[in-house]
MDAnalysis code that builds the backbone (N, CA, C; Angstrom):
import MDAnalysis as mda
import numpy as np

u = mda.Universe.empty(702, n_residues=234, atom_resindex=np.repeat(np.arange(234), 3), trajectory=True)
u.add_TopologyAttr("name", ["N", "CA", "C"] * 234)
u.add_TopologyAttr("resid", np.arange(1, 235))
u.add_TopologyAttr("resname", ["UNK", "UNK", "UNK", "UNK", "UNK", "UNK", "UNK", "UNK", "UNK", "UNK", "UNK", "UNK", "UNK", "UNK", "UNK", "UNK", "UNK", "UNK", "UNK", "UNK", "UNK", "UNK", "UNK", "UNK", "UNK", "UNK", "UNK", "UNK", "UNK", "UNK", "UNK", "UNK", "UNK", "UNK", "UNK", "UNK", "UNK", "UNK", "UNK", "UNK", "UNK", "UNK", "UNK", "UNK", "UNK", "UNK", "UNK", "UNK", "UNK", "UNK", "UNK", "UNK", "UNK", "UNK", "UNK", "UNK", "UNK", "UNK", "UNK", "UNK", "UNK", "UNK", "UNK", "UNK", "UNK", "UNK", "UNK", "UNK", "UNK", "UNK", "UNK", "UNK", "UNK", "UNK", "UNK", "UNK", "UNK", "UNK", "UNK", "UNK", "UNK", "UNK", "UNK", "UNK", "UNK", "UNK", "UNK", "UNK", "UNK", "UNK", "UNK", "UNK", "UNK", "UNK", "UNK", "UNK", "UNK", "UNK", "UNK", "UNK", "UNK", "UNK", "UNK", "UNK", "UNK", "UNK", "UNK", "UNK", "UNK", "UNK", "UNK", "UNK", "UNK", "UNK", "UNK", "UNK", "UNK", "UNK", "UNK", "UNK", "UNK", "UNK", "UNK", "UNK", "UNK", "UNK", "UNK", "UNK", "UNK", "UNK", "UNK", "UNK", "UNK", "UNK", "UNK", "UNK", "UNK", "UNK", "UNK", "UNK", "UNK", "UNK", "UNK", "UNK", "UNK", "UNK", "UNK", "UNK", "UNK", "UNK", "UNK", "UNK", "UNK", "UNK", "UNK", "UNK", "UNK", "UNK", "UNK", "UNK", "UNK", "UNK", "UNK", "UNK", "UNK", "UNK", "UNK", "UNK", "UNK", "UNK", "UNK", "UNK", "UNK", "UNK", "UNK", "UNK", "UNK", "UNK", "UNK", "UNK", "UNK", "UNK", "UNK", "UNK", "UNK", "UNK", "UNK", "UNK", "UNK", "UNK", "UNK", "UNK", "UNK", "UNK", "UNK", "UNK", "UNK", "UNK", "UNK", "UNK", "UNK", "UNK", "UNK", "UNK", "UNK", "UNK", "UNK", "UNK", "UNK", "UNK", "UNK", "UNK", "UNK", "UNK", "UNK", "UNK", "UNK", "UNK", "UNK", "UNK", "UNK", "UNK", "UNK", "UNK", "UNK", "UNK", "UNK", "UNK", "UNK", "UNK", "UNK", "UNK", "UNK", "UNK"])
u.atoms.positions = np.array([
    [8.519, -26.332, -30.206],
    [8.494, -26.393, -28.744],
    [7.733, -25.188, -28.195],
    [6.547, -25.184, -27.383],
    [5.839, -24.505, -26.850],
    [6.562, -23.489, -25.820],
    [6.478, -22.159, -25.246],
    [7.030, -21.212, -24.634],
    [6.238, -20.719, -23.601],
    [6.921, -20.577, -22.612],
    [6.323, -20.218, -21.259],
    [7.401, -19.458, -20.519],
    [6.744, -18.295, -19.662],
    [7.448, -17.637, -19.169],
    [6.566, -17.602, -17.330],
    [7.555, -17.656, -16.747],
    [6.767, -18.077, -15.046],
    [7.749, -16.971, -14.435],
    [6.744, -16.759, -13.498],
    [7.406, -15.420, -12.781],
    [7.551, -15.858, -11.332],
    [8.482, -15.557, -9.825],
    [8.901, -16.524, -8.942],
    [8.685, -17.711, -8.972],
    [9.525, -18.439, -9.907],
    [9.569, -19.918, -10.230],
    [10.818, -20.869, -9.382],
    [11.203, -19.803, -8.899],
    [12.324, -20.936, -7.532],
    [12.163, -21.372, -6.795],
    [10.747, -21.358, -5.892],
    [10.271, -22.368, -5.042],
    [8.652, -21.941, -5.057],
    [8.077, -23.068, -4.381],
    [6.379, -22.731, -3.890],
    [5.764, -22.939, -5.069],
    [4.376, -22.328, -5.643],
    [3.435, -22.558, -6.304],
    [4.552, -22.550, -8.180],
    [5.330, -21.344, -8.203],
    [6.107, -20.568, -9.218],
    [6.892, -22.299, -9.534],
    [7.320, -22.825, -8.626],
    [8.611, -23.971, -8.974],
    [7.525, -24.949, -9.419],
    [6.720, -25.657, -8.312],
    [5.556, -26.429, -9.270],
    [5.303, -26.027, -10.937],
    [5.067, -25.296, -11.495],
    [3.811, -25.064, -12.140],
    [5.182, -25.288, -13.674],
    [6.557, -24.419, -12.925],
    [8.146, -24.808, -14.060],
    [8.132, -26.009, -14.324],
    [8.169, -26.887, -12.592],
    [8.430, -28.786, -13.153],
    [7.370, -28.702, -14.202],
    [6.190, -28.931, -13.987],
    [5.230, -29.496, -14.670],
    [5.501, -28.838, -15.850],
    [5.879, -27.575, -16.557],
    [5.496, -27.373, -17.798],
    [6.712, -27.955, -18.407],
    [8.178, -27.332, -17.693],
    [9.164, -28.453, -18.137],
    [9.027, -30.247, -18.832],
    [8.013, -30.821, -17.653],
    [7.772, -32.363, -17.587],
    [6.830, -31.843, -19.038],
    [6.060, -31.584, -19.524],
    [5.690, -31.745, -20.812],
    [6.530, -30.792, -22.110],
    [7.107, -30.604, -22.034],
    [8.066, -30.338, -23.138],
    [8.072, -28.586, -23.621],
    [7.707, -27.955, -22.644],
    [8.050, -26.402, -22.627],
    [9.085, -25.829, -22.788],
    [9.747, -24.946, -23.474],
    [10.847, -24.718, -22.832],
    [10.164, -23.193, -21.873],
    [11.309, -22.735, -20.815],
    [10.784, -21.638, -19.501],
    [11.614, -20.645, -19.578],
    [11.341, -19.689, -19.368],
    [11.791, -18.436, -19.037],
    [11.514, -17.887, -17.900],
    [12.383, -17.875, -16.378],
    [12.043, -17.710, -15.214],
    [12.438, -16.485, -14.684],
    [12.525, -15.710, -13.960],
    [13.380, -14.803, -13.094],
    [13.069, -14.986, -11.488],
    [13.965, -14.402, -10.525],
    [13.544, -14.526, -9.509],
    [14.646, -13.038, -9.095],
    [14.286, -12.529, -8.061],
    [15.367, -11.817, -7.345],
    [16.452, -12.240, -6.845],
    [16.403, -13.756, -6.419],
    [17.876, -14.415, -5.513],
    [18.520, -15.265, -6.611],
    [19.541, -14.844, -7.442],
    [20.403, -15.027, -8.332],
    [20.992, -16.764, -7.625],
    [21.353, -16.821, -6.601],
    [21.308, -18.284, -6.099],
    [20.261, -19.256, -6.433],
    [19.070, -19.086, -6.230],
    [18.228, -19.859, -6.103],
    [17.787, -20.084, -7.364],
    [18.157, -19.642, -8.656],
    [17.741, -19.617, -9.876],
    [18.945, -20.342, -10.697],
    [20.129, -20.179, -9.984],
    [21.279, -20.697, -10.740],
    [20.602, -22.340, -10.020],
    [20.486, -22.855, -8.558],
    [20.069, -23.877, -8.315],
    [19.154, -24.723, -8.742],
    [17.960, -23.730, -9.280],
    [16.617, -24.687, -9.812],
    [16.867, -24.989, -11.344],
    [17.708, -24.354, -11.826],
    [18.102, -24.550, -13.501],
    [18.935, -25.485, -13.618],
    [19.745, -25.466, -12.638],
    [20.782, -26.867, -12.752],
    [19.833, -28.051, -12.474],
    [19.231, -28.174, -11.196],
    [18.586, -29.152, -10.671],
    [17.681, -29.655, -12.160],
    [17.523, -28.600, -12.958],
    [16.229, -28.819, -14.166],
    [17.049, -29.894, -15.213],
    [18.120, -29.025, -15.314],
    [19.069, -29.266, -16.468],
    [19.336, -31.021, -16.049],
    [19.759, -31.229, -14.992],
    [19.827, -32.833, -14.664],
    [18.886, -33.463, -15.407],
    [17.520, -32.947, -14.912],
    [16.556, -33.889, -15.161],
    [15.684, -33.802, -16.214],
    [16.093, -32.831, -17.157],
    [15.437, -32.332, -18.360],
    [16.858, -31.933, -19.291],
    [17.482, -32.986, -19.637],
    [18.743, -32.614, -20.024],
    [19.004, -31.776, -21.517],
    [17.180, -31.909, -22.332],
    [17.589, -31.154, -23.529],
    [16.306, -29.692, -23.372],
    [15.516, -29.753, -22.118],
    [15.001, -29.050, -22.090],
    [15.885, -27.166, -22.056],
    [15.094, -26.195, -22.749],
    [15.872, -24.760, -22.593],
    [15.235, -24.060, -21.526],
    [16.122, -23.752, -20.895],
    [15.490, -23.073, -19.746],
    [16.722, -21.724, -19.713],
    [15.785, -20.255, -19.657],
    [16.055, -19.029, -19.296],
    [16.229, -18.591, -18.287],
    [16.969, -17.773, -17.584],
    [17.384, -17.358, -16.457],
    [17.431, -16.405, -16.363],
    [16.973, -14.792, -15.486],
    [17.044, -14.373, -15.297],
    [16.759, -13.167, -13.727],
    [18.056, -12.714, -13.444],
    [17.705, -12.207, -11.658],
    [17.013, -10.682, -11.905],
    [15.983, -10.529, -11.611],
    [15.099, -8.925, -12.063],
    [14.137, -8.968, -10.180],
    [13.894, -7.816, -9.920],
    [12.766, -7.382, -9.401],
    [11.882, -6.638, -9.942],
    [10.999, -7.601, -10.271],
    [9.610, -7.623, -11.104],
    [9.013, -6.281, -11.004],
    [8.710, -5.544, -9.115],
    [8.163, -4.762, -9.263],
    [8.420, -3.058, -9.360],
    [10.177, -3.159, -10.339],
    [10.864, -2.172, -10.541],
    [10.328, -2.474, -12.273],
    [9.756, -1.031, -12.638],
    [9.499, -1.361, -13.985],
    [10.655, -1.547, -15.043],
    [12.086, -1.155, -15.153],
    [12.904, -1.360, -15.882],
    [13.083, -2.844, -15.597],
    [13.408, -3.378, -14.322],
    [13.548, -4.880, -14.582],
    [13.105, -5.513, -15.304],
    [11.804, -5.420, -14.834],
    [10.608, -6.169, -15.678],
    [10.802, -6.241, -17.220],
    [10.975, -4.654, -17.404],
    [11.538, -4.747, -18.749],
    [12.560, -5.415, -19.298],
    [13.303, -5.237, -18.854],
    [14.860, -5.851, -19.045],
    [14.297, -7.701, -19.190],
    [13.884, -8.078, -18.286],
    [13.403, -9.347, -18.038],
    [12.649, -9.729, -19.587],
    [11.597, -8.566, -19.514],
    [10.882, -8.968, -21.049],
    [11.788, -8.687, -22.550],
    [12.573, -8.178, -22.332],
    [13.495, -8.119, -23.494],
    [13.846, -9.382, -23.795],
    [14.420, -10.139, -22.884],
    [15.357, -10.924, -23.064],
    [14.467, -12.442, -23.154],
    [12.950, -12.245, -22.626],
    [12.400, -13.413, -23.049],
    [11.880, -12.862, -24.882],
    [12.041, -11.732, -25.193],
    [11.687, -11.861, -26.434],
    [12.586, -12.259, -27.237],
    [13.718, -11.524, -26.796],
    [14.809, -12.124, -27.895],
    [14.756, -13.558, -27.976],
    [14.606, -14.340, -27.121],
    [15.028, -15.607, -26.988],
    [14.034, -16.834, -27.577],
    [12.603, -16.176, -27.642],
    [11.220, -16.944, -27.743],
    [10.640, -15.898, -29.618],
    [10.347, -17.209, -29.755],
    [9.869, -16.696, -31.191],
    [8.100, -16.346, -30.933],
    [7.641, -16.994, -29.683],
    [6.347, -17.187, -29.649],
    [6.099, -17.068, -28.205],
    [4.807, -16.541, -27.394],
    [4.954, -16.248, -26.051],
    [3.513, -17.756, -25.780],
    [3.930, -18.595, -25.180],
    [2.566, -19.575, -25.400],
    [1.862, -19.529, -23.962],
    [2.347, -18.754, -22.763],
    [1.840, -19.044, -21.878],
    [2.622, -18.022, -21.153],
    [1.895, -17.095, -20.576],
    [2.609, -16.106, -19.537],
    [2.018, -16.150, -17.954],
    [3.081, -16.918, -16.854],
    [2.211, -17.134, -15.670],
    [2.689, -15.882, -14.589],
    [2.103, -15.158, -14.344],
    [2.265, -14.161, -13.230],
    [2.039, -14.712, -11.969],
    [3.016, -15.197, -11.248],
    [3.235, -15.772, -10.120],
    [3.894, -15.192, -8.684],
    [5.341, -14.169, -8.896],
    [6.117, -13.056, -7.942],
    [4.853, -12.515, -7.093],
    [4.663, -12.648, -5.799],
    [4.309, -12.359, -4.969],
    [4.848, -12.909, -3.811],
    [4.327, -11.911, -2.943],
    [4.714, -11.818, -1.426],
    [3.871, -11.770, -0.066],
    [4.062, -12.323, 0.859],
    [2.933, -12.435, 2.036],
    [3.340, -11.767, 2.826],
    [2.897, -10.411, 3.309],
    [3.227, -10.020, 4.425],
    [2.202, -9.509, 5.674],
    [2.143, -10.063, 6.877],
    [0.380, -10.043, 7.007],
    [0.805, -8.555, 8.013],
    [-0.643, -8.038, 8.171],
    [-0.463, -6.638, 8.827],
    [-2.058, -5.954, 8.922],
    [-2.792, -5.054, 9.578],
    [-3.395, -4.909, 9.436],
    [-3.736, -3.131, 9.340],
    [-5.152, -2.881, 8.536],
    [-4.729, -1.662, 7.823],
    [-4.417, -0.063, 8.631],
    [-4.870, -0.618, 10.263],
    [-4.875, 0.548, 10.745],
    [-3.482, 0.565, 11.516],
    [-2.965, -0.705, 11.509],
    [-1.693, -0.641, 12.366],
    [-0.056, -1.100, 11.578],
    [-0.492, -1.130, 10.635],
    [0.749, -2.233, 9.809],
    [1.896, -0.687, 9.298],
    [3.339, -1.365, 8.918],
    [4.174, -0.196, 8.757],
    [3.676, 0.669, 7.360],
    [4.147, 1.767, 7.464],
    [3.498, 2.997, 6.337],
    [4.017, 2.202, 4.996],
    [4.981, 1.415, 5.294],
    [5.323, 1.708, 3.620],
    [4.717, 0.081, 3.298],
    [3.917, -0.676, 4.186],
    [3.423, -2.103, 3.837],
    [3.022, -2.382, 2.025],
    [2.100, -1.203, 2.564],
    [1.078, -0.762, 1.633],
    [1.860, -1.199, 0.062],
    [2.857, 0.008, -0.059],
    [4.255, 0.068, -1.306],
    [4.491, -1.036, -1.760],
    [4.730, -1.898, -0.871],
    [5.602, -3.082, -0.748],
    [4.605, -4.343, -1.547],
    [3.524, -4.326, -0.982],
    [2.942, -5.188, -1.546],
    [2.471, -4.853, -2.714],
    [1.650, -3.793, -3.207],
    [1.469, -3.539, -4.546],
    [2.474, -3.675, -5.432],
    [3.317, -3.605, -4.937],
    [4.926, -3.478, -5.691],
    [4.778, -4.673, -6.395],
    [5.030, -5.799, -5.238],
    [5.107, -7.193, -5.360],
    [4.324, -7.518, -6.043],
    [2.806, -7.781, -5.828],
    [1.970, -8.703, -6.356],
    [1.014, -7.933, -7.360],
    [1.202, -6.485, -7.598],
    [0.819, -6.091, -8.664],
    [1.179, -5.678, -9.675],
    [2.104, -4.693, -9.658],
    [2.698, -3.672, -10.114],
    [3.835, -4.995, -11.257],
    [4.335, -5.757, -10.058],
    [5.404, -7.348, -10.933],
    [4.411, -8.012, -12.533],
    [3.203, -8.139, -12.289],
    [2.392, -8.752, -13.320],
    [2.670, -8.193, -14.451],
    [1.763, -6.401, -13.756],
    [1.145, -5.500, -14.885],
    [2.507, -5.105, -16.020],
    [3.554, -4.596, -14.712],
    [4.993, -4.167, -16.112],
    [5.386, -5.044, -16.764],
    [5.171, -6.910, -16.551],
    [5.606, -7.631, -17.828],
    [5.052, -8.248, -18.789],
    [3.821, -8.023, -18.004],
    [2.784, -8.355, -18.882],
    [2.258, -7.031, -19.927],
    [2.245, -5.575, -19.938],
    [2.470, -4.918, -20.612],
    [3.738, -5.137, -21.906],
    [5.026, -5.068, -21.193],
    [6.103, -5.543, -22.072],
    [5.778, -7.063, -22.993],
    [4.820, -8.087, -22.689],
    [4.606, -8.662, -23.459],
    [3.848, -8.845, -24.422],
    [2.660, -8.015, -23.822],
    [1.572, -7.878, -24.776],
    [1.855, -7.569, -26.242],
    [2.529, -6.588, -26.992],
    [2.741, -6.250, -28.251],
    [3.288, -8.262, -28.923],
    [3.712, -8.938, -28.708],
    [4.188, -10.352, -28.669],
    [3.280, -11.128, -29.078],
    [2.106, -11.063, -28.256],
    [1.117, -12.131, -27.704],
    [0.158, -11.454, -29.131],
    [-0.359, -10.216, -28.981],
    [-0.986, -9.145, -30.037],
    [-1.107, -10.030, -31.529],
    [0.104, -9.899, -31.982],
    [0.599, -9.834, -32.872],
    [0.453, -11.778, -33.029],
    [0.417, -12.320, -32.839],
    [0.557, -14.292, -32.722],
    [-0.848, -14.190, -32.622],
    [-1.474, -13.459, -32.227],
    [-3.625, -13.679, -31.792],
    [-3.168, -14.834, -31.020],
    [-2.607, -14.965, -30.150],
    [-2.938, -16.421, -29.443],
    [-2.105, -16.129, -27.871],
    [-2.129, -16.922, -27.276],
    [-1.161, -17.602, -25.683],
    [-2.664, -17.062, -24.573],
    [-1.970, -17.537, -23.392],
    [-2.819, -17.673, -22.496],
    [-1.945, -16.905, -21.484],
    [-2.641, -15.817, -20.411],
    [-1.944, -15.395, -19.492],
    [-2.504, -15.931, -18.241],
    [-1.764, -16.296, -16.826],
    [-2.350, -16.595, -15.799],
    [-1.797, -16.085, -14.607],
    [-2.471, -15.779, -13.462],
    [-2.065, -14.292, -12.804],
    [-2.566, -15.309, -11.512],
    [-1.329, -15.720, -10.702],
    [-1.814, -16.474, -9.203],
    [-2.722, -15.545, -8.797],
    [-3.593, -14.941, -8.186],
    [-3.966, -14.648, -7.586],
    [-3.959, -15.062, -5.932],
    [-5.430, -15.120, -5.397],
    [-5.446, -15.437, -3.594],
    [-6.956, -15.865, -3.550],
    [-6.951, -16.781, -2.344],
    [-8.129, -16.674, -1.683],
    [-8.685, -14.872, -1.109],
    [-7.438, -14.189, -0.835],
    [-7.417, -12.609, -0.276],
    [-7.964, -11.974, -1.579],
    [-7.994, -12.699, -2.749],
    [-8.466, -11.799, -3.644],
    [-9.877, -11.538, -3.984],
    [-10.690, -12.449, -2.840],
    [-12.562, -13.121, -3.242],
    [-12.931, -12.321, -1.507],
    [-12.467, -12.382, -0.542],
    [-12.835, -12.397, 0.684],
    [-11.899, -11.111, 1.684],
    [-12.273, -10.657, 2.607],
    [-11.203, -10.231, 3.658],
    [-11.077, -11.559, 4.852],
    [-10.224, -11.465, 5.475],
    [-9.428, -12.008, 6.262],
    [-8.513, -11.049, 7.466],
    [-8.665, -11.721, 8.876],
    [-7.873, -11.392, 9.488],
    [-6.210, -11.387, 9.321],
    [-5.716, -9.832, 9.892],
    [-4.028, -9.769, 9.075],
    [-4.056, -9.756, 7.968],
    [-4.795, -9.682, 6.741],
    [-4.805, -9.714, 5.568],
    [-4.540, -8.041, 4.812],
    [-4.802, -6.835, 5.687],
    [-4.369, -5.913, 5.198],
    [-3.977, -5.306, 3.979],
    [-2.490, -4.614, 3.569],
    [-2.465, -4.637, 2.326],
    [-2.044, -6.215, 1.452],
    [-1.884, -7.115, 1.853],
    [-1.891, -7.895, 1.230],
    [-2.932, -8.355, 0.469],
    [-4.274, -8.299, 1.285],
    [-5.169, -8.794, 0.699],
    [-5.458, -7.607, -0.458],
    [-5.568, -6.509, 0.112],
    [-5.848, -5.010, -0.771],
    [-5.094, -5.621, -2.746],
    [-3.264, -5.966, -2.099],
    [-2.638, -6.030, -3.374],
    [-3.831, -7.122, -4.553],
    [-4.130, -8.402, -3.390],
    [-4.662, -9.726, -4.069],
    [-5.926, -9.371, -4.841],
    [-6.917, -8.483, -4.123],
    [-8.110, -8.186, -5.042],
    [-7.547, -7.423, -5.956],
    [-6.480, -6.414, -6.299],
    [-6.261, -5.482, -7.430],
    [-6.027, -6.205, -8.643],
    [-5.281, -7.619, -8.044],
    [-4.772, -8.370, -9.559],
    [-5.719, -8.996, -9.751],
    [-6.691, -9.366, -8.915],
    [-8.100, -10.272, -9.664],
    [-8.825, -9.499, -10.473],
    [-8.776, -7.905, -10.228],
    [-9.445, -6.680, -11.052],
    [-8.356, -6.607, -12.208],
    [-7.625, -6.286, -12.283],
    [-6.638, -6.601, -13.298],
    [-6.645, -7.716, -14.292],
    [-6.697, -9.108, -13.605],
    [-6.866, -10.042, -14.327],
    [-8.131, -9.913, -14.671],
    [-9.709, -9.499, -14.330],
    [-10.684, -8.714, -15.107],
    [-10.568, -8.150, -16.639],
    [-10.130, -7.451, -16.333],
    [-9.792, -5.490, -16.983],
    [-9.276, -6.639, -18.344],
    [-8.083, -7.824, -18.321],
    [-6.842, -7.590, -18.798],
    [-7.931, -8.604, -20.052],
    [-8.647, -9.704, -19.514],
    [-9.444, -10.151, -20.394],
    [-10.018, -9.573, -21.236],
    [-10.927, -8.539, -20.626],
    [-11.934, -8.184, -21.386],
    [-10.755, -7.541, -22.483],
    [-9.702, -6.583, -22.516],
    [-9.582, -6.076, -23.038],
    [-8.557, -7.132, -24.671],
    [-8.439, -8.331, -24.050],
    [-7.762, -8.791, -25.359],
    [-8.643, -10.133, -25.862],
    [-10.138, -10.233, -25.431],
    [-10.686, -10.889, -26.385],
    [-10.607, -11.352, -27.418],
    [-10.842, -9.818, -28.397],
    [-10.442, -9.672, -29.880],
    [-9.773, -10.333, -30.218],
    [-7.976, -10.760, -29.538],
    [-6.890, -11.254, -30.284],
    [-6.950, -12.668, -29.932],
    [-7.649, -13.359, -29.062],
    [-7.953, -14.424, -28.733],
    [-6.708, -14.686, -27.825],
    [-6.390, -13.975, -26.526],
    [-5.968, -13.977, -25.912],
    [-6.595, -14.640, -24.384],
    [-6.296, -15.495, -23.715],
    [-7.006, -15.566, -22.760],
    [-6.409, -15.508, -21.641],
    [-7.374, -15.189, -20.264],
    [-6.778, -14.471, -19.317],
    [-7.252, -15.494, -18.226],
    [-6.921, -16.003, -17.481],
    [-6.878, -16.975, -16.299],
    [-6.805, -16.365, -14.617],
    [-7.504, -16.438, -14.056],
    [-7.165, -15.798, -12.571],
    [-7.048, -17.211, -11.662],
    [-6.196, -17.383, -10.685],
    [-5.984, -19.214, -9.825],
    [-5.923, -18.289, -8.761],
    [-7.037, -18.727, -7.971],
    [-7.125, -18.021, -7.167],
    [-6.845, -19.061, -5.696],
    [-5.836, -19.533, -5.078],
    [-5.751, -20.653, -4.151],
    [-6.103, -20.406, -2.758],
    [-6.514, -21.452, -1.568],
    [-6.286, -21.073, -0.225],
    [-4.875, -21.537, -0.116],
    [-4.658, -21.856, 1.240],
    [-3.418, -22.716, 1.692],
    [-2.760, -23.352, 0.815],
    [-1.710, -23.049, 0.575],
    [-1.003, -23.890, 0.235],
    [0.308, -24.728, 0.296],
    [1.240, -25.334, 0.855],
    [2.329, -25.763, 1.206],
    [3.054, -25.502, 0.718],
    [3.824, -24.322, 0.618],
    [5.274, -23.404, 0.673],
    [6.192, -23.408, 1.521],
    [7.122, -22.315, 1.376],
    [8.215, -22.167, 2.629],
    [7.670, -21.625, 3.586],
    [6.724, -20.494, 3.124],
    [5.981, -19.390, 3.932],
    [5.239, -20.903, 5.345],
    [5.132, -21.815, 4.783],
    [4.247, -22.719, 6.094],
    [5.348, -23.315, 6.816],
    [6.774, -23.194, 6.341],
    [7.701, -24.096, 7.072],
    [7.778, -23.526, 8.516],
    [7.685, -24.649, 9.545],
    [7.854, -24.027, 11.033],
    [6.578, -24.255, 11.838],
    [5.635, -23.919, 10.950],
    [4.007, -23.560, 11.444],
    [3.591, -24.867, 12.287],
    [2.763, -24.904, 12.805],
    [2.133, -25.725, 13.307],
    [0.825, -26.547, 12.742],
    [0.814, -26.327, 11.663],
    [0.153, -26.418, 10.850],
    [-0.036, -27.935, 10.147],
    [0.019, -28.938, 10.270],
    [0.594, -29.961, 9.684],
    [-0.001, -30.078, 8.185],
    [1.031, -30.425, 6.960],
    [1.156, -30.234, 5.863],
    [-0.137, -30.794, 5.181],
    [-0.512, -32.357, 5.966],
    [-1.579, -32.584, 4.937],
    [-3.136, -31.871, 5.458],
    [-3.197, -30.864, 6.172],
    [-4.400, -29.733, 5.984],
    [-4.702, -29.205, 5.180],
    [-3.357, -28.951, 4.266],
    [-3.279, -27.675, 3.459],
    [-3.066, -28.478, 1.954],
    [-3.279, -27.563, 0.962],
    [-2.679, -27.991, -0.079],
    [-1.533, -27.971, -0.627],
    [-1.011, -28.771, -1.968],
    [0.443, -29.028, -2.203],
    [0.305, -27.817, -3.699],
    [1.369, -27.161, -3.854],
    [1.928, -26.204, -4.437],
    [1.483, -27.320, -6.103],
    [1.385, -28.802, -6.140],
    [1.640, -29.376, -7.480],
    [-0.049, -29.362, -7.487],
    [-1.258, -29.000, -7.013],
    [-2.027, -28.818, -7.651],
    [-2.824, -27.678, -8.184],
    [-1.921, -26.884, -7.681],
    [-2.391, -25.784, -8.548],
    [-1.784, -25.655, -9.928],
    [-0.640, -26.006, -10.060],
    [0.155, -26.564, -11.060],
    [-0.716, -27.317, -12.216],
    [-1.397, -28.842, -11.341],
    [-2.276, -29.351, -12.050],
    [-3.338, -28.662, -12.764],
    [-3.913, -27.648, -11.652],
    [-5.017, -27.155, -12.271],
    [-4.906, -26.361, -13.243],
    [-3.155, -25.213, -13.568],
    [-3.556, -24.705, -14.418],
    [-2.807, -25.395, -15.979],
    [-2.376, -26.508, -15.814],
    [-2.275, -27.375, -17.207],
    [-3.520, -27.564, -17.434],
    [-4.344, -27.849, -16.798],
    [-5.500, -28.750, -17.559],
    [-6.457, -27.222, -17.735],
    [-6.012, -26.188, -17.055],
    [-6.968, -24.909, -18.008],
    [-5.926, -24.327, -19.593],
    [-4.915, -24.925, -19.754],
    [-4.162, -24.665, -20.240],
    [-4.211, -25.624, -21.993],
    [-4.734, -26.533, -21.447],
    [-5.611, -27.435, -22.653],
    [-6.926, -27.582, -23.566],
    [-7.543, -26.425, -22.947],
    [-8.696, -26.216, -23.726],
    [-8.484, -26.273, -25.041],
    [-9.899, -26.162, -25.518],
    [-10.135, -26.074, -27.282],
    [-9.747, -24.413, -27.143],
    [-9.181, -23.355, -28.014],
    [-8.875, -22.476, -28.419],
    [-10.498, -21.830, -28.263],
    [-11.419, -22.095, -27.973],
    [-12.664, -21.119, -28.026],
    [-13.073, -21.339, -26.474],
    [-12.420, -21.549, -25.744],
    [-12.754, -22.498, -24.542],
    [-11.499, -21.572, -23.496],
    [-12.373, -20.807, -22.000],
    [-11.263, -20.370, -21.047],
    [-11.974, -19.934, -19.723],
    [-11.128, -20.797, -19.165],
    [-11.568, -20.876, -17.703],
    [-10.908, -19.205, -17.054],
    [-12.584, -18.625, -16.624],
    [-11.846, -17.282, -16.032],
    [-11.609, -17.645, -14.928],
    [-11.937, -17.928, -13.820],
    [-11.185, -17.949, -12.627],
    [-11.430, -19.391, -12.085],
    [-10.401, -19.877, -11.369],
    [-9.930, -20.978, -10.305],
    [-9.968, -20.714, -8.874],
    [-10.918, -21.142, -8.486],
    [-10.998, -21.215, -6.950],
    [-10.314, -22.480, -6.354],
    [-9.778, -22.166, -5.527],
    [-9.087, -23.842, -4.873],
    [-8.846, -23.499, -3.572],
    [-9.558, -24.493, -2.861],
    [-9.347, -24.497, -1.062],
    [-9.056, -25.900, -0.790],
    [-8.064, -25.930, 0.501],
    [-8.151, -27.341, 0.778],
    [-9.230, -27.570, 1.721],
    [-9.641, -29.006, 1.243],
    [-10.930, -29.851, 1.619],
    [-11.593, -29.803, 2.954],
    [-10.827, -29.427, 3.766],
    [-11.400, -29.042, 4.800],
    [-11.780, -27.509, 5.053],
    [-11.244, -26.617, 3.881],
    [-11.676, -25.462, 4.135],
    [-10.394, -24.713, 4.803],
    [-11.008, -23.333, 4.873],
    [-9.897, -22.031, 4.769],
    [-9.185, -22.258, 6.297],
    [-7.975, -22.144, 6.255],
    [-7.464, -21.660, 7.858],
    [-7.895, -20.583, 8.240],
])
């Protein structure tokens, strides 16, 4: 049974990408910060994937002991790391000359700092197997600036440089490194908006997109995923 570890997998792009690897016979290793919402999506799994294994764990990613703690416990548990998706991020819009002092913290925290400490903690894993695939959500904020995009966008280009850096550097082991870089997409973050849903895209194709980068021939890797919906950026 193939191994995957997804990082905010309790709702939005993170819960997509669980069904789908679940629906083909993965077993997952998830964490989230809201200990509720993780006991909920594992049960909800467990219904419908009744022999599938699914891991649980409540960490904040962008405290490096968590992370750790988090990666301990997917090692103990996984003989093999087949797919590591860096997903934990956060939207908070602001802009750079006016947004609160500690924005800045907050988001690197989140959407960078969450990747790099478990994906470090996994690497010796992955090393050692010469094989799995890592994939790091990225942003449309990570190709472009944007209004309100502030440190958010700042965090989004660091992990597309990261997801850079992280390739080049594990070639050798035949490691490959994936950047999904999405616009819009239909989350909670859109609930309320005025926005009506079918503008935007659905959280299950980015999902789609990264199974089917996830199938290549072993000499074969898609570095980055651009995805906008069809009408283009909000």
């Amino acid at each position: 049974m193939p191994n995957a570890i997804i990082t905010g997998a309790t709702q939005g792009i993170g819960k997509a990408i669980a069904e789908k690897l679940l629906s083909e016979g993965y077993a997952i290793a998830i964490c989230s910060r809201n200990n509720d919402n993780l006991k909920a999506a594992a049960a909800a799994w467990n219904e419908q994937y009744p022999t599938a294994s699914i891991i649980t764990y409540s960490a904040d990613l962008s405290n490096k002991e968590e992370a750790g703690a988090f990666g301990d416990v997917v090692l103990s548990n996984f003989d093999t790391i087949d797919l590591l998706v860096n997903n934990a991020g956060m939207y908070l819009p602001g802009t750079i000359a006016d947004e609160p002092d500690t924005l800045l913290e907050t988001m690197i925290g989140t959407n960078l700092y969450s990747a790099y400490h478990l994906t470090r903690k996994i690497l010796p894993a992955m090393k050692r197997q010469k094989a799995g695939h890592i994939f790091n959500i990225c942003s449309i904020a990570s190709l472009r600036a944007y209004p309100n995009g502030g440190s958010y966008s700042i965090s989004k280009y660091a992990l597309l440089g990261f997801s850079d850096n992280l390739r080049e550097e594990l070639k050798e082991y035949n490691i490959k490194v994936t950047a999904i870089c999405p616009g819009a997409t239909y989350t909670l973050s859109w609930e309320g908006s005025d926005v009506p849903p079918e503008r935007i895209m659905e959280a299950g194709d980015v999902a789609e997109m990264l199974w089917s980068a996830s199938k290549l021939s072993p000499q074969a890797n898609v570095e980055q995923i651009v995805m906008r919906p069809v009408k283009g950026d909000l």
